[in-house]
C-alpha positions, 0 to 999 in steps of 0.5 A: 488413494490420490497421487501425493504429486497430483495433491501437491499440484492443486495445493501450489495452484491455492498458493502465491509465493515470492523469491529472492533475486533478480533473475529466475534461478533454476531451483524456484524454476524448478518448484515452481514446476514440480508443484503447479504454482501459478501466481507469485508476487514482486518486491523491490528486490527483485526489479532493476530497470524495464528490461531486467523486470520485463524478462523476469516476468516473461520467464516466470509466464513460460515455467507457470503457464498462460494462466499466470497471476503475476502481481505487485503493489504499485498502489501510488504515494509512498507504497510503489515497487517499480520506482522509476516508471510514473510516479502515482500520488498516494491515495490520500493525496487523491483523496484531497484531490477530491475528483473521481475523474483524476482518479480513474486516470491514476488508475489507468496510468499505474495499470498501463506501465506495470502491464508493460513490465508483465503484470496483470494484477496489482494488490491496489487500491486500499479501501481502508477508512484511516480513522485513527491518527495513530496508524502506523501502517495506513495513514497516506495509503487510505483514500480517506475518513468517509467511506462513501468518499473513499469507496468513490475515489477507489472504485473510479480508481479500480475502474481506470486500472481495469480498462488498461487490462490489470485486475485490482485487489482491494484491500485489507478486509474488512478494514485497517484503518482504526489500529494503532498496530502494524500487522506486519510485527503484531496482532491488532484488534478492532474492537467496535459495534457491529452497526459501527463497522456496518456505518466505518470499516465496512462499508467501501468493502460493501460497495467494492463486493460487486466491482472488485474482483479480488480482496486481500484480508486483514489479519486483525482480530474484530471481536464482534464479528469472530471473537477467536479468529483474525479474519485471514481465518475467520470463517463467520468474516470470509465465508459467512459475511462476504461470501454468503452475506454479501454474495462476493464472487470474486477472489479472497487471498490472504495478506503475507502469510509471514507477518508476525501476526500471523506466522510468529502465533499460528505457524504458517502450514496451519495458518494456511489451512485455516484460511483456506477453510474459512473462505480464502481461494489463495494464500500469499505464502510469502516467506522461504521455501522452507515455510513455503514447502510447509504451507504446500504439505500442510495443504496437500494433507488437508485436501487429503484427509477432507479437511479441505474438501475437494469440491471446495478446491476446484471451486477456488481454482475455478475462480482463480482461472477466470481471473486470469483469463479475464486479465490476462499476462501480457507485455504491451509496449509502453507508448505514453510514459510522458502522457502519463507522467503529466498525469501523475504530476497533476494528482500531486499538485492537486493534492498539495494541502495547506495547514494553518496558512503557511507563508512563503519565503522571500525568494532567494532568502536564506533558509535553514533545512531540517531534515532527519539523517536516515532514509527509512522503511517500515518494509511496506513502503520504500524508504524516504526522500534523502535529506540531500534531495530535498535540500537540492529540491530547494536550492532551486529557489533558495540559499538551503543550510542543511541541518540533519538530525539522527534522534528526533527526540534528542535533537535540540531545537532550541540550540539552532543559531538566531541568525534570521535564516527561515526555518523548514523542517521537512518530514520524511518518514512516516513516523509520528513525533514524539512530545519532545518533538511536539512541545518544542520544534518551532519551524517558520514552515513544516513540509510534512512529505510523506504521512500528513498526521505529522503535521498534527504534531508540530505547532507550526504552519504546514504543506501536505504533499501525502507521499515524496516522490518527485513530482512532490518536491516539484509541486512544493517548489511551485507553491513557494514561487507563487506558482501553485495554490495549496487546493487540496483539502485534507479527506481526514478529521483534523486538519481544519482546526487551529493550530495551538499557540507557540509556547 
């Protein structure tokens, strides 16, 4: 009979865990050891600064081995983990872009700073058409509506990371962008023709199959394609599709294995059985080490009984090895921060979009910001812009009145004084509004700084920066001096109609 020790340690190679803290204690040291665990993946919680970072990784390579996957989702705009290193635009803002070349160039710069701090894999670029307006966990993170647009811009993308030495994983198979529900709280469905999804939703991932060396699936259910099965599970998607279809040779790993649309229906050790059989070669096993724990057993069992067959097994290790090898875990020092930054500062002034001829305030006039109270985030992004930063942003040029609201859908657009103040009100949060929002907020100028199809929603003129990070504000200050044009064009359906008239 084979060694229960010997099982636990092929199924902790299949498994990609995360921790809590900043530091390496000595009980993850300990598990990760104990089951062979070669890959983990860093959240927010666990970063400081460049050194706390740098040593974590450096510790986790020394328990795990030369062949370890340690990764991260820096995929730009509004979705980055390591905050304070160059700030890279958002995928739609490369998007309005509309250049390959800047695109590769992102790509590189995001790889260069995140292989310095011990990365070698980062879970970008998204190849997600956001089709649907209402998405409530895409939208900015997509690239765009046209798939062979999209798959360009991402493919040039991936290419700029990969010549820095960091592997990409695209993402979410076989497409996320028509839901109107999160996966991270719920089970979404697509329900479309297969030819429609051949021609939308899966046409990137087809141009991605021979250049991606790794893809993350969806845990949405496409009838079409496997009426029973979101497609983590699905065998006729993983196996049958991609892997025979398409003849995909590289990595399939699951999405977080704890979001409820897997977790709260399926339970996470048969979940994780269920994916592997269908096709995976990794399981993100993102939640304690008690689901952890339940996640290695139920492997082991399965590999145990045949349910898993062994074969299968060292096919996927062979996979997961050669990934490694090809991008291997190394801290370079960083040398271009500076470069790299202009870099960063060119995709978000490029990607300032105009909607519906929005006009300048005089300089030095008097405006009146509104801004929501709360910085929030729907714990995939970070959370947004304060409300202070964008009105000191703006002091810069102007004598700013901040007005901040907790309700948008209570706040009373109607009771701000006539006191001939220009009127800005700036979004920042991804959040769409709601009718009263929509039927009665009447700003002189939106600032939509973070999901654009905000601008939808509010009768007023608009600039789209696609994400809030600094080098936002900064493009949006220089536009309001006369300084920049709004060049970008929206890569989403939309935005070239009129707006509707003030009522």
């Amino acid at each position: 009979m084979t060694d229960i020790n010997h099982l636990r340690q092929l199924a902790g190679q299949l498994i990609m865990i995360r921790f809590p803290g900043t530091e390496l204690d000595a009980a993850t040291a300990s598990f990760i050891k104990a089951n062979g665990i070669r890959a983990v993946c860093l959240f927010r919680g666990n970063m400081t600064d460049a050194a706390q970072l740098s040593k974590l990784t450096a510790d986790l390579r020394a328990v795990m081995g030369p062949e370890s996957l340690i990764a991260i989702d820096q995929e730009g705009g509004a979705v980055v983990r390591a905050t304070w290193v160059p700030a890279p635009p958002s995928a739609m803002g490369l998007g309005a872009a509309d250049d390959a070349g800047l695109a590769r160039r992102t790509g590189a710069a995001v790889a260069r700073a995140i292989r310095s701090l011990g990365f070698n894999w980062n879970f970008a670029p998204v190849l997600d058409l956001n089709n649907n307006p209402y998405n409530p966990v895409i939208a900015e993170r997509s690239f765009g509506a046209d798939p062979q647009r999209a798959a360009d811009l991402a493919l040039a993308w991936m290419a700029g990371s990969h010549a820095e030495g960091v592997a990409c994983c695209v993402k979410h198979f076989p497409g996320h962008g028509d839901t109107n529900v999160d996966s991270h709280r719920d089970l979404p469905t697509v329900n479309k023709p297969v030819l429609e999804l051949e021609l939308l939703e899966l046409a990137p991932f087809r141009t991605a199959a021979a250049h991606a060396p790794a893809m993350m699936t969806a845990h949405i259910v496409y009838p079409t394609l496997d009426a029973d099965n979101p497609a983590t599970m699905s065998r006729a998607i993983l196996h049958d599709l991609l892997r025979e279809q398409w003849q995909y040779r590289g990595i399939i790993i699951t999405d977080g294995m704890d979001m409820h649309a897997i977790a709260h229906r399926y339970g996470v050790g048969n979940a994780a059985v269920r994916a592997l059989t269908a096709g995976a070669d990794m399981v993100m096993a993102l939640g304690t080490p008690q689901t952890q724990e339940e996640t290695l057993a139920a492997i082991a069992a399965a590999i145990a009984s045949g349910e898993l067959p062994i074969d299968d097994v060292q096919q996927r290790l062979a996979r997961l090895a050669a990934l490694a090898r090809d991008y291997p875990c190394s801290q370079p020092p960083y040398l271009i921060d500076a470069a790299d930054r202009v870099v960063m500062a060119e995709g978000w002034r490029r990607a300032l979009t105009a909607h519906g001829d929005p006009q300048r305030p005089a300089p030095g006039a008097k405006l009146r910001l509104v801004v929501r109270q709360d910085v929030v985030s729907d714990g995939v992004s970070e959370a947004g812009v304060p409300a202070a930063r964008v009105a000191d942003s703006l002091r810069r040029l102007y004598d700013v009145e901040l007005l901040t609201y907790a309700d948008a859908d209570a706040f009373d657009w109607t009771a701000l004084p006539q006191d001939g103040r220009f009127t800005i009100l700036a979004s920042t949060s991804r959040l769409r509004y709601g009718e009263h929002a929509r039927r009665t907020w009447r700003p002189d100028l939106h600032l939509a700084l973070w999901n654009p199809y905000q601008a939808l929603d509010i009768a007023a003129p608009a600039l789209l920066t696609y994400g809030f990070a600094a080098p936002a504000l900064d493009a949006v200050n220089d536009w309001l001096a006369g300084e920049l044009p709004a060049s970008g064009r929206a890569p989403v359906p939309g935005f070239g109609a009129p707006l509707p008239a003030h009522t």
